[in-house]
N, CA, C and O atoms as a CHARMM CRD file, in Angstrom:
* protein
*
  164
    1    1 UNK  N    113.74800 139.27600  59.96900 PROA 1      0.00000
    2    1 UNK  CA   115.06800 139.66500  60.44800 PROA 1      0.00000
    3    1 UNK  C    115.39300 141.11100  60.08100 PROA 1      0.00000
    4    1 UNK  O    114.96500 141.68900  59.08200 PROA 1      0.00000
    5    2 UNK  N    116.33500 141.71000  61.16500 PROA 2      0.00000
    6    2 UNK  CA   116.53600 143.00200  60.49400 PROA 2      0.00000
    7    2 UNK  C    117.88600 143.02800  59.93300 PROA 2      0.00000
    8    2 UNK  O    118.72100 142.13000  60.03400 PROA 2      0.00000
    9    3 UNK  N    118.03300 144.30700  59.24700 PROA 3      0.00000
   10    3 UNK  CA   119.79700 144.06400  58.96300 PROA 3      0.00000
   11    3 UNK  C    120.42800 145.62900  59.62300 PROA 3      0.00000
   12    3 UNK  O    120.08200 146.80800  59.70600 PROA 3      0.00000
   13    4 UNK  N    121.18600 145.03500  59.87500 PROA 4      0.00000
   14    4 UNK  CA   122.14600 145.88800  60.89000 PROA 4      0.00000
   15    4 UNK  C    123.27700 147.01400  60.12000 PROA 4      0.00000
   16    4 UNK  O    124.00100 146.10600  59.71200 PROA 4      0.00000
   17    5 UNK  N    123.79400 147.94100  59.74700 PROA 5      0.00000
   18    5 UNK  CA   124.59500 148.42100  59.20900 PROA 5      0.00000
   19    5 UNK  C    125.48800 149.09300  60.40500 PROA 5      0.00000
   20    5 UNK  O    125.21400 150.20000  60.86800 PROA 5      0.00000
   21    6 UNK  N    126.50900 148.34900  60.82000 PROA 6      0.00000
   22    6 UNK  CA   127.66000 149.09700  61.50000 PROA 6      0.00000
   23    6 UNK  C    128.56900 150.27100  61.16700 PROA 6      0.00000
   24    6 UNK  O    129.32800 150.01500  60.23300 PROA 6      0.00000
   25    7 UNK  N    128.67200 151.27600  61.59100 PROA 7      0.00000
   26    7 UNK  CA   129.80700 152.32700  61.41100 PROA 7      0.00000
   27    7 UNK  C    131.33400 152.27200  61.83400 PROA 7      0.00000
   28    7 UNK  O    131.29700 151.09600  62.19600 PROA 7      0.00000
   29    8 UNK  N    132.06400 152.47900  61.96300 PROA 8      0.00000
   30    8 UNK  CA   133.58700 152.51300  62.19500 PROA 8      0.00000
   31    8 UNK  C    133.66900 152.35600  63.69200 PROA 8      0.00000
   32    8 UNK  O    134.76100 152.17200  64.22900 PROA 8      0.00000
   33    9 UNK  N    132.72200 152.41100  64.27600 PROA 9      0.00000
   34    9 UNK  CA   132.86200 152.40400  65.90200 PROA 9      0.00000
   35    9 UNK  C    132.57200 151.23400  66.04400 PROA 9      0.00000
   36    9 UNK  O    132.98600 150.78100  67.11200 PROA 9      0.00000
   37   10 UNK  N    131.58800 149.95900  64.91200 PROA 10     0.00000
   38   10 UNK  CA   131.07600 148.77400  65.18300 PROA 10     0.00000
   39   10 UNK  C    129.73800 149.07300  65.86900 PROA 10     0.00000
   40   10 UNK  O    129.15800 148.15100  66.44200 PROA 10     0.00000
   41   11 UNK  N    129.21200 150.30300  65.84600 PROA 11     0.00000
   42   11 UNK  CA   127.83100 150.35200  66.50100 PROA 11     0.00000
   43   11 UNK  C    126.45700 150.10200  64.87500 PROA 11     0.00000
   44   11 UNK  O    126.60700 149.87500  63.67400 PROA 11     0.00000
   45   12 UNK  N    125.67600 150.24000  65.46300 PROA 12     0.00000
   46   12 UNK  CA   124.96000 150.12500  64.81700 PROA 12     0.00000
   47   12 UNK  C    124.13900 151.67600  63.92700 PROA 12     0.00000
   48   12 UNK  O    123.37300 152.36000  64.60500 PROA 12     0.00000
   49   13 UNK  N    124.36800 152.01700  62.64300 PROA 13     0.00000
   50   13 UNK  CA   123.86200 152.91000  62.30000 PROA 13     0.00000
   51   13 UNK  C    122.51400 153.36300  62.57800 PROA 13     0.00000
   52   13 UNK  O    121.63900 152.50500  62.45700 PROA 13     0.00000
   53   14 UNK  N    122.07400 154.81000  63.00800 PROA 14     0.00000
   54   14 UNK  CA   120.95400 154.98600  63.68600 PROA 14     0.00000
   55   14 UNK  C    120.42800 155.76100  62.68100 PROA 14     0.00000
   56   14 UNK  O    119.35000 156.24900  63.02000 PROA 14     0.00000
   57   15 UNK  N    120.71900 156.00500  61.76900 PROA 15     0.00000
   58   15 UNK  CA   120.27100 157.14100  60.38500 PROA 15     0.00000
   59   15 UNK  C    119.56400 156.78200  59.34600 PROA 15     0.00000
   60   15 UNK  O    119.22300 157.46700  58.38200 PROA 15     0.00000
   61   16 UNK  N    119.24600 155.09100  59.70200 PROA 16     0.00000
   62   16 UNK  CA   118.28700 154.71000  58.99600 PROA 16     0.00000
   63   16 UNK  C    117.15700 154.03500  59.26700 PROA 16     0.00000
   64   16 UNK  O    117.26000 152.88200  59.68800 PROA 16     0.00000
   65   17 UNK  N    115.56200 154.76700  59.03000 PROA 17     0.00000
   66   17 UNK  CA   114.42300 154.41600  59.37300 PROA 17     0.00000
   67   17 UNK  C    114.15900 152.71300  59.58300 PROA 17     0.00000
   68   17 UNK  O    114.11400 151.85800  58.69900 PROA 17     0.00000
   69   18 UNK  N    114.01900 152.56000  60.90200 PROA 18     0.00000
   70   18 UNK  CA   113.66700 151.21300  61.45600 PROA 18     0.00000
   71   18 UNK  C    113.13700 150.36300  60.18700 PROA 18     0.00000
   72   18 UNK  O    113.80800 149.40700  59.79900 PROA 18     0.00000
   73   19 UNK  N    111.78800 150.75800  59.46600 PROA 19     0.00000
   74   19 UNK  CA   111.18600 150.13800  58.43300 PROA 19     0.00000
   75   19 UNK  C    111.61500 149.96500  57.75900 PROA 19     0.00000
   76   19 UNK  O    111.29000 148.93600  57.16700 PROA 19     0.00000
   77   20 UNK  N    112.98200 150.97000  57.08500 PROA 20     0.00000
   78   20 UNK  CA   113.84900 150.12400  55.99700 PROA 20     0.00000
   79   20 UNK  C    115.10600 148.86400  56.27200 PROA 20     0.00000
   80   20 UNK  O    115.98000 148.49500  55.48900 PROA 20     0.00000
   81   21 UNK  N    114.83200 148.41200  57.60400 PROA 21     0.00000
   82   21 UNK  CA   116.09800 147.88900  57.97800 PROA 21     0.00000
   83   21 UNK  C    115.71200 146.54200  57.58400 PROA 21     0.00000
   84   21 UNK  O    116.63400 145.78000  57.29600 PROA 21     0.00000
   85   22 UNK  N    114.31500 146.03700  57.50900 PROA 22     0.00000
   86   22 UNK  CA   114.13800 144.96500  57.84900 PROA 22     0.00000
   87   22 UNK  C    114.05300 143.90000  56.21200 PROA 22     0.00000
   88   22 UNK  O    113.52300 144.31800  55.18200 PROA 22     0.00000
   89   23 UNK  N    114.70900 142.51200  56.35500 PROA 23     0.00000
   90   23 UNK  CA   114.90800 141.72700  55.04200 PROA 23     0.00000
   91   23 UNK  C    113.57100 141.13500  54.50400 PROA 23     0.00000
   92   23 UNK  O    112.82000 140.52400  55.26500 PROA 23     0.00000
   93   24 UNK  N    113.30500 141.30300  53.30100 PROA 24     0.00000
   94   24 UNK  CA   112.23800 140.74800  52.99200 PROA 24     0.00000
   95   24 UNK  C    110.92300 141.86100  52.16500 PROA 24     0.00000
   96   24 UNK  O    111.02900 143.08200  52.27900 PROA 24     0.00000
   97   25 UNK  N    109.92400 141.32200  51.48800 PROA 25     0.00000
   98   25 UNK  CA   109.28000 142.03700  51.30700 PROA 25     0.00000
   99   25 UNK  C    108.03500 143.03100  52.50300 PROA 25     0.00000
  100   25 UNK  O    107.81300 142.44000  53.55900 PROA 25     0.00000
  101   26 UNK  N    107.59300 143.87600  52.39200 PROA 26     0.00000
  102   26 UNK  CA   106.76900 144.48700  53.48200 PROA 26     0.00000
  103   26 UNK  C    105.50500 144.39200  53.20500 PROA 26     0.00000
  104   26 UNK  O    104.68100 144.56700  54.10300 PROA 26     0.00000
  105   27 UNK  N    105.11200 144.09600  51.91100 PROA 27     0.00000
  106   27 UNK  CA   104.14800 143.95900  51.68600 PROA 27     0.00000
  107   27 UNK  C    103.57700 142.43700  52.51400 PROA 27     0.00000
  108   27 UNK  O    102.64600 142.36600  53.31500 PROA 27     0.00000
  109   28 UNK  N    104.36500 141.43200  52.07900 PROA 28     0.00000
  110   28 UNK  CA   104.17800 139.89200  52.30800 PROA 28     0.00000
  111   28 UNK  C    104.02900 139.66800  53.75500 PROA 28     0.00000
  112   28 UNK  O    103.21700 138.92200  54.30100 PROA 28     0.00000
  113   29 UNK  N    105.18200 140.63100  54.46100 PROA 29     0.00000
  114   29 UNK  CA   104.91000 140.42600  55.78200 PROA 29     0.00000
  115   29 UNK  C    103.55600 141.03500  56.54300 PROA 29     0.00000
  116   29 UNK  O    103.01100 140.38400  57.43400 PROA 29     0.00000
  117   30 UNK  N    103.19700 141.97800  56.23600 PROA 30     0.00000
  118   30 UNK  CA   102.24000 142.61600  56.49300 PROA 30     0.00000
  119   30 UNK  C    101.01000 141.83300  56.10100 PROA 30     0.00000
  120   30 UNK  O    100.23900 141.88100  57.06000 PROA 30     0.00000
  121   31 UNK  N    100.46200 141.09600  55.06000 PROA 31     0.00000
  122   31 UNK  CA    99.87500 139.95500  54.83300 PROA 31     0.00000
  123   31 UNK  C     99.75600 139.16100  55.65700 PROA 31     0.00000
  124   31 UNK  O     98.69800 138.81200  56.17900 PROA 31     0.00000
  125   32 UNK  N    100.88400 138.74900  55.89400 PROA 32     0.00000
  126   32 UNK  CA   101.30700 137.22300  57.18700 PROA 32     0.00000
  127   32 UNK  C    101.09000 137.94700  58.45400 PROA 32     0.00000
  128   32 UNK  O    100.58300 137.32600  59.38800 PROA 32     0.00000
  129   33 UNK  N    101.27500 138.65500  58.53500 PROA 33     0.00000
  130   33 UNK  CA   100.49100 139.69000  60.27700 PROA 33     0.00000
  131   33 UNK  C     99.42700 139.57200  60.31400 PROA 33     0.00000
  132   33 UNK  O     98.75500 139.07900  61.22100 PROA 33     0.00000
  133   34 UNK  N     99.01500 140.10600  59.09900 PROA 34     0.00000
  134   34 UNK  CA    97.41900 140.44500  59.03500 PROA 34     0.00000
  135   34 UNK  C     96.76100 139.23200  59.04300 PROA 34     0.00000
  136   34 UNK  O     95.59800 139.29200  59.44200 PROA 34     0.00000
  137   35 UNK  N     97.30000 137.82600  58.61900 PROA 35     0.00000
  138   35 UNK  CA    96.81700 136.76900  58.42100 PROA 35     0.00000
  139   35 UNK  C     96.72800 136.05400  59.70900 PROA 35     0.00000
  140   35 UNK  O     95.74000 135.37600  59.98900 PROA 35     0.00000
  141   36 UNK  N     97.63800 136.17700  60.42200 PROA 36     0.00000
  142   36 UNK  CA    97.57100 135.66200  62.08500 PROA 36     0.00000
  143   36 UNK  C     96.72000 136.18300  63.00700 PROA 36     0.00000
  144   36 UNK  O     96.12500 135.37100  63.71600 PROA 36     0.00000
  145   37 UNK  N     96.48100 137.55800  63.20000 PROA 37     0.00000
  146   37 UNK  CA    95.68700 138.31500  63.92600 PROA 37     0.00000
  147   37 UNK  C     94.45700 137.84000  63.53500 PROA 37     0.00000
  148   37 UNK  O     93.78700 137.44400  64.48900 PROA 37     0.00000
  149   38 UNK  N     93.88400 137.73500  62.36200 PROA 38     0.00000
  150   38 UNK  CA    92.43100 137.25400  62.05600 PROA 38     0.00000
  151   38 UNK  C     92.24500 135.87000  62.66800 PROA 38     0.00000
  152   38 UNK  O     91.12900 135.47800  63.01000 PROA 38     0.00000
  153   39 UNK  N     93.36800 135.12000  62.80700 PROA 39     0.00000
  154   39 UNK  CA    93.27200 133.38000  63.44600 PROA 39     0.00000
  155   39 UNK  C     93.07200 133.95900  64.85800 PROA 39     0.00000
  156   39 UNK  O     91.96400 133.48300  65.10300 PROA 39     0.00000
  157   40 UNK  N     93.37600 134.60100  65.84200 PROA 40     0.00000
  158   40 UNK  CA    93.72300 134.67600  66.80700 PROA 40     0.00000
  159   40 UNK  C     91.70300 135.74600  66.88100 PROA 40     0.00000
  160   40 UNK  O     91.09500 136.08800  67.89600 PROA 40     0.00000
  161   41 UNK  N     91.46400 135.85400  66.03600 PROA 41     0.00000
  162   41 UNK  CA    90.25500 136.73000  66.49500 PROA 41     0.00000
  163   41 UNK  C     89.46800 137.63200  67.24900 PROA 41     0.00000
  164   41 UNK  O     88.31700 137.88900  66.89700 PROA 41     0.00000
């Protein structure tokens, strides 16, 4: 999931790098990517 930070307009802040938006560790997910793609072969 990502997380969203709204500004005063209710939009969505654009000032912060896509990769930091997202919940969770990056390492783990990147694991679990890497772990599917090898099933899929």
């Amino acid at each position: 999931p990502l997380l969203y930070e709204l500004g005063d307009d209710m939009m969505p802040a654009e000032d912060i790098p896509l990769d930091s938006r997202y919940l969770g560790d990056p390492e783990a997910a990147k694991a679990a990517a890497e772990a599917v793609a090898r099933q899929a072969g």
